[in-house]
N, C-alpha and C positions, 0 to 999 in steps of 0.2 A: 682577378678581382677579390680582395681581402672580403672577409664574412664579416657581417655586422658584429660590431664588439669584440671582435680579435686586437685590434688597435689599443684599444683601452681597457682590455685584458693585459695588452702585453704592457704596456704605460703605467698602469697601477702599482703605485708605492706599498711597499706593506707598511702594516700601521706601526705608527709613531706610540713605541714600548717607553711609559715613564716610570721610573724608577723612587724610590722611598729611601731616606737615611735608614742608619744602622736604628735598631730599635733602643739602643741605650739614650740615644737624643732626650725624648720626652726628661729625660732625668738632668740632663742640663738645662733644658728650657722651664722645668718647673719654678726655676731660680728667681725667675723674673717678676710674679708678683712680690713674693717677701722680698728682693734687691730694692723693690719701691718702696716699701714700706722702711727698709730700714737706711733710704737714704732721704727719706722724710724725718724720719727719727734724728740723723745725724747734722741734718739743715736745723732742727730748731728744737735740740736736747731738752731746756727750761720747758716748752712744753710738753715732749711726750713725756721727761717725768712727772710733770703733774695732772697728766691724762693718766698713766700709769697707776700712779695712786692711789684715782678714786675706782679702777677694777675692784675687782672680788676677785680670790682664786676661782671662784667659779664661771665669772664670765671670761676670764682668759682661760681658761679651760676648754669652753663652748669657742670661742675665738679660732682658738687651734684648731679645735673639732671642724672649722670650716675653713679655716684659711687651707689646713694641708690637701684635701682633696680638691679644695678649687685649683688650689697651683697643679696638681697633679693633673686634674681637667684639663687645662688649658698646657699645661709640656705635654699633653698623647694628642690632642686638639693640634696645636699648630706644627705637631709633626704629621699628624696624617694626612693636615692639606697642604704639605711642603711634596713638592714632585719635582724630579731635573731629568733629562734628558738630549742626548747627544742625537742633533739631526745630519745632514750632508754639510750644512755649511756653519751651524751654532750650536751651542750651546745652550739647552732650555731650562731656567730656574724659574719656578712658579709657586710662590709663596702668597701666606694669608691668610687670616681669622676672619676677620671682618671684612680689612680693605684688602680685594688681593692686587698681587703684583706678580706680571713675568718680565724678567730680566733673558734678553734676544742677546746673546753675547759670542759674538762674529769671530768662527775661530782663526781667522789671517788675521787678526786685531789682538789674541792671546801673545803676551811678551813673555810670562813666563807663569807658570804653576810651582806653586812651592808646597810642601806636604809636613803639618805640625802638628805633633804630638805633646800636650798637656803633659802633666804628671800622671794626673789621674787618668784621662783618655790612655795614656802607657799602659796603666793596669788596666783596664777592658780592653785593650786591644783595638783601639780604632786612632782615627786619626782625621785632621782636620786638612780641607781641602782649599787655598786661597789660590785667584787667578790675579794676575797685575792685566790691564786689559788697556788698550791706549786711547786715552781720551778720556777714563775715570779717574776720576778722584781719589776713589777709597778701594779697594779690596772686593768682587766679590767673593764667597766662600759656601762651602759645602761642608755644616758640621751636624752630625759627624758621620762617617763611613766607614766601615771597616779598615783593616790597614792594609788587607791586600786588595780590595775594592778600591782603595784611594791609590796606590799605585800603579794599579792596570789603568784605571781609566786618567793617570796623570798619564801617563806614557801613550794611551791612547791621542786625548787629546795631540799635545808635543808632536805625534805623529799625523796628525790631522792638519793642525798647525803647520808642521813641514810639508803639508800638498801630497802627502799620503793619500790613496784612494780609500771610503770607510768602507770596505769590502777586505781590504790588507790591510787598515791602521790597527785590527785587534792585534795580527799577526805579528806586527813589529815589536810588540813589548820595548823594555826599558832598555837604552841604550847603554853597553857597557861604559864603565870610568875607569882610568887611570889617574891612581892617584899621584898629586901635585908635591903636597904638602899638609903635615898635620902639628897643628901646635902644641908642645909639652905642656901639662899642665902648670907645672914649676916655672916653665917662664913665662905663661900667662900672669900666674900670682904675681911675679917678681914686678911684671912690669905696671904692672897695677902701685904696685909701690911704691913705683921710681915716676908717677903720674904727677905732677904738680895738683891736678883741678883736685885729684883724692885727700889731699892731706891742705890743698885749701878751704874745700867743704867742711869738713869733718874740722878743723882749727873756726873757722865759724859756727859752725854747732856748739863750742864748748866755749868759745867766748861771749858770744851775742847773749843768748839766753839771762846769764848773770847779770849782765851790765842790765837788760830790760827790767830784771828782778831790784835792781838796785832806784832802776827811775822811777817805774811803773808800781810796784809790788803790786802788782795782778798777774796772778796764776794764768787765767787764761791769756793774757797776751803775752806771755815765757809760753807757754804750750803752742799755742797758735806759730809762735815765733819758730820753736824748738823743732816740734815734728816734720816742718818742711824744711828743716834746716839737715836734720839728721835722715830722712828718705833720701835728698837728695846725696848726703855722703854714704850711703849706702849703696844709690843707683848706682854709683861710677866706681865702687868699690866690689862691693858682693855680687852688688848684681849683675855687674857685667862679666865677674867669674864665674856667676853662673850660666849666664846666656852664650859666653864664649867660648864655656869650657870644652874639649875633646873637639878644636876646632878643624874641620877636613875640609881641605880643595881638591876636586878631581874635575877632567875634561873627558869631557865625552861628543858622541856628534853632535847632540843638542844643546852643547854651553857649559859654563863649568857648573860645578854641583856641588854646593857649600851644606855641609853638615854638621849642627853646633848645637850644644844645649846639654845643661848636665840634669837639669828636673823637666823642662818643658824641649823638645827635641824636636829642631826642626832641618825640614831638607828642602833648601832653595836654590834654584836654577838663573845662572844669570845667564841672560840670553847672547848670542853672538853678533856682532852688530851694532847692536842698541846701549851699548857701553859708551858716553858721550865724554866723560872725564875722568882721569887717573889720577889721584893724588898720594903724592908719597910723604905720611908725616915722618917726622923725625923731631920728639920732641927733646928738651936740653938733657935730662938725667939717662936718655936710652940712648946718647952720642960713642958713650964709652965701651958701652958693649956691641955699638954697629948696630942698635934692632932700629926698626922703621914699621908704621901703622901703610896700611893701601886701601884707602878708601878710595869709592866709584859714585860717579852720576849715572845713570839708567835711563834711560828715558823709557816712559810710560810704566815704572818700576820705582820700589821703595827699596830696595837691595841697597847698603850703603858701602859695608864694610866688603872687603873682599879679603884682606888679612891681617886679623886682629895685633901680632908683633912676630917677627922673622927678621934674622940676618937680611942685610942689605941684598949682600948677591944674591939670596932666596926668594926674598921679594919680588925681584927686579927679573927673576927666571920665570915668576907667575905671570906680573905683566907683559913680557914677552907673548904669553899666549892668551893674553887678551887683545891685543895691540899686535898683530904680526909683525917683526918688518921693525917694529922700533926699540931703539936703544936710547937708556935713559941716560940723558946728557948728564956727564960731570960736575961735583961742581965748580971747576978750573974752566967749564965752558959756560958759564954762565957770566954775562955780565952786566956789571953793574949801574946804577942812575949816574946821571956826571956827579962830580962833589958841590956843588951849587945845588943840587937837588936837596942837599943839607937845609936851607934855608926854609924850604916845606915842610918836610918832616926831618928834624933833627934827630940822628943818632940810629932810627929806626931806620932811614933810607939804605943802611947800609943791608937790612935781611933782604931787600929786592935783589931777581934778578931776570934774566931774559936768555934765551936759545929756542932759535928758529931754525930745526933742520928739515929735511926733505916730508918727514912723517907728520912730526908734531909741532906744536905752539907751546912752548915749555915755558912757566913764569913760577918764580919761588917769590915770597915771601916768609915775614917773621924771622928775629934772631931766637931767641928761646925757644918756641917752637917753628920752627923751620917746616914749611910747606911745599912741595914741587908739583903744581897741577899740570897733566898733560893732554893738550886735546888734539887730537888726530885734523888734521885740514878738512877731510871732508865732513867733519861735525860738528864745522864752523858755519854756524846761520848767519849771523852779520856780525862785521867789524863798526866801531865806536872808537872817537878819538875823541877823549874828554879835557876840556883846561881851563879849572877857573881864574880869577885874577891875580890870586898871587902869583901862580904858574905860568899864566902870562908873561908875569912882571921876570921870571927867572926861567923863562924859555925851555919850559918843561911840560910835559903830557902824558897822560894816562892812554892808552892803546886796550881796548876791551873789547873780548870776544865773546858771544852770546852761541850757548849752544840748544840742540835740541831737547834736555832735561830743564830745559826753561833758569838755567845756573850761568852764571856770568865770571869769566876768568880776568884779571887784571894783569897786565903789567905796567905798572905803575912807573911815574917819576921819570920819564925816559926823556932824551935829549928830542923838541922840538919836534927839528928838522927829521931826526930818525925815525919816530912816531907816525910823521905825515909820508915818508917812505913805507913804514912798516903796513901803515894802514892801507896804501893802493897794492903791493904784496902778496898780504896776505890773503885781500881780496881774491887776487888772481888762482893763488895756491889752493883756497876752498873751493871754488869751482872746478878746477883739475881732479881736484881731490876725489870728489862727488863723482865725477865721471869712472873715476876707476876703483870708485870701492865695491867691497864685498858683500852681496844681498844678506840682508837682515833676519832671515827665514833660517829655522832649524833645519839641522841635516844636510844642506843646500855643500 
């Protein structure tokens, strides 16, 4: 006969340890009052300079004297009742000044942790902590953590995630990578270059503006015009050199591990499995030198790019190991809409095309920019056979597959009859598929 209380001696969870950001936080969180004030200022300029005006240097003085310790108040304030904590089965984020809020975040539900470093967060040495989680919308995130504090417990997690016991998940630390691929910086820049949308932006920045000065002559509507006209050629220009630059693919057992970023540095996890579509650009001016873009659907994941520009056969050796088992069809195996499909889309029907092998549902579109989406059979949710009436009238149909990143792949234009084959098919093929795929859990 057990003694009173021995049972629930031995039962007894130790208590639930919460944990505190790095202490440099409160200094990015202070941002937040003056960010409102001064994106009130930039909603309605005419008046804060005529608010502005009638100050005195002495009552913006006093102003200061109170705005800076309130902001400072409030970044040590909503860090010290910010807590997280890792339980058996979640992840615990308990935020809040006023209203609080804990975010329960299921770690079988974690698709991937990725680990990003600011410019500035680089120099203090910490770094910021985002989960993709399935069934959210947006990001949750842990900023900021130290940098080896945000690595153990990524890797923690990851191994929690993979059905690690939390008694051994401290143990496992971060899985080693083997690198895949890393992009020159020289031919990042280059292909930046050879970009159509770059040098379409930036030819509308330099021409729009004038002509609006020529109709309007009003400064603000050239400015208003101008500055979204020139971010934008900047976005696709600089900024994706910088976001792209010292680009690294490595595989590890937890998925590949993309490492990119020349001021802000981040390291994101695409998870194994949950890779729903493959696409290989190839746009018109990167033909002659063989480069090709691979961009991914994810499901429950914002992860887009997998590699930003690589030779074809390099490409095509990464998705190999996203994709076991498949080989990216030719394009001599691709074929095309009948020529009657002309009649639809004139001239363009000719960038479609189609290849159904054993792995995948292969469909290219665009001449100029040429596109080849691949989706594995088993991450096929439903098939669609679409045909309005012109299509009707010339015996043609769209075939569409829906997968689980909520992204819809076409092969367009296709002959009827082989559409209404293709669609009972492929049906069959996805269900096949789904029986013998590879569970979706890290380390597995």
């Amino acid at each position: 006969m057990t003694a009173p209380g021995v049972d629930d001696a031995v039962q007894e969870k130790p208590p639930l340890t919460e944990r505190r950001l790095h202490p440099v936080t409160p200094l990015r969180r202070a941002w937040a009052p003056v960010a409102v004030l001064i994106g009130w200022a930039v909603h309605d300029p005419d008046q804060t300079q005529r608010q502005l005006a009638r100050l005195t240097t002495t009552t913006l003085l006093l102003a200061l004297a109170v705005l800076i310790p309130a902001a400072a108040l409030y970044g040590f304030l909503t860090w010290w009742f910010t807590h997280f904590a890792v339980t058996e089965s979640e992840l615990r984020i308990r935020t809040g000044l006023v209203f609080r809020r804990t975010a329960h975040i299921r770690l079988e539900r974690i698709q991937a942790v990725d680990v990003t470093q600011p410019l500035l967060a680089r120099v203090a040495g910490v770094a910021k902590l985002k989960l993709d989680v399935v069934g959210a919308d947006k990001k949750d995130e842990l900023a900021f953590l130290g940098e080896r504090e945000a690595r153990a417990l990524r890797a923690e997690l990851l191994a929690r995630a993979a059905g690690f016991a939390p008694e051994t998940a401290h143990e496992v630390g971060e899985a080693p990578a083997r690198e895949l691929l890393r992009t020159p910086p020289r031919d990042l820049a280059l292909s930046l270059v050879l970009t159509g949308a770059t040098w379409g932006t930036l030819a509308a920045a330099l021409v729009v503006p004038p002509l609006l000065w020529l109709a309007t002559h009003s400064v603000w509507s050239v400015l208003a015009t101008a500055l979204p006209l020139l971010g934008a050629a900047g976005a696709s220009s600089v900024g994706r050199f910088v976001s792209e630059y010292d680009w690294t693919v490595g595989e590890s057992p937890d998925g590949l591990r993309i490492d990119h970023g020349l001021l802000d540095r981040t390291h994101e996890t695409v998870p194994p499995g949950r890779v729903q579509t493959v696409r290989i650009v190839e746009p018109l001016l990167w033909r002659r030198r063989g480069w090709v873009r691979v961009e991914l659907d994810v499901a429950g994941s914002s992860n887009s790019v997998l590699v930003p520009v690589a030779p074809r056969a390099v490409a095509e050796a990464v998705v190999a190991r996203v994709l076991p088992g498949v080989i990216v069809p030719p394009l001599s195996a691709l074929s095309r809409p009948p020529r009657r499909a002309a009649r639809c889309l004139p001239l363009w029907w000719r960038g479609h095309g189609l290849a159904v092998t054993d792995a995948v549902f292969a469909a290219r579109q665009g001449l100029l920019r040429r596109s080849l989406a691949l989706v594995p059979h088993a991450k096929v949710q439903s098939v669609r056979l679409t045909q309005g009436p012109w299509e009707r009238l010339w015996r043609v149909a769209d075939v569409r597959v829906d997968t689980g990143a909520n992204k819809t792949v076409s092969a367009r234009l296709r002959d009827a009859q082989e559409a209404a084959e293709l669609l009972g098919a492929q049906a069959e093929r996805s269900r096949t598929g789904r029986e013998g795929a590879r569970p979706d859990r890290w380390m597995v």
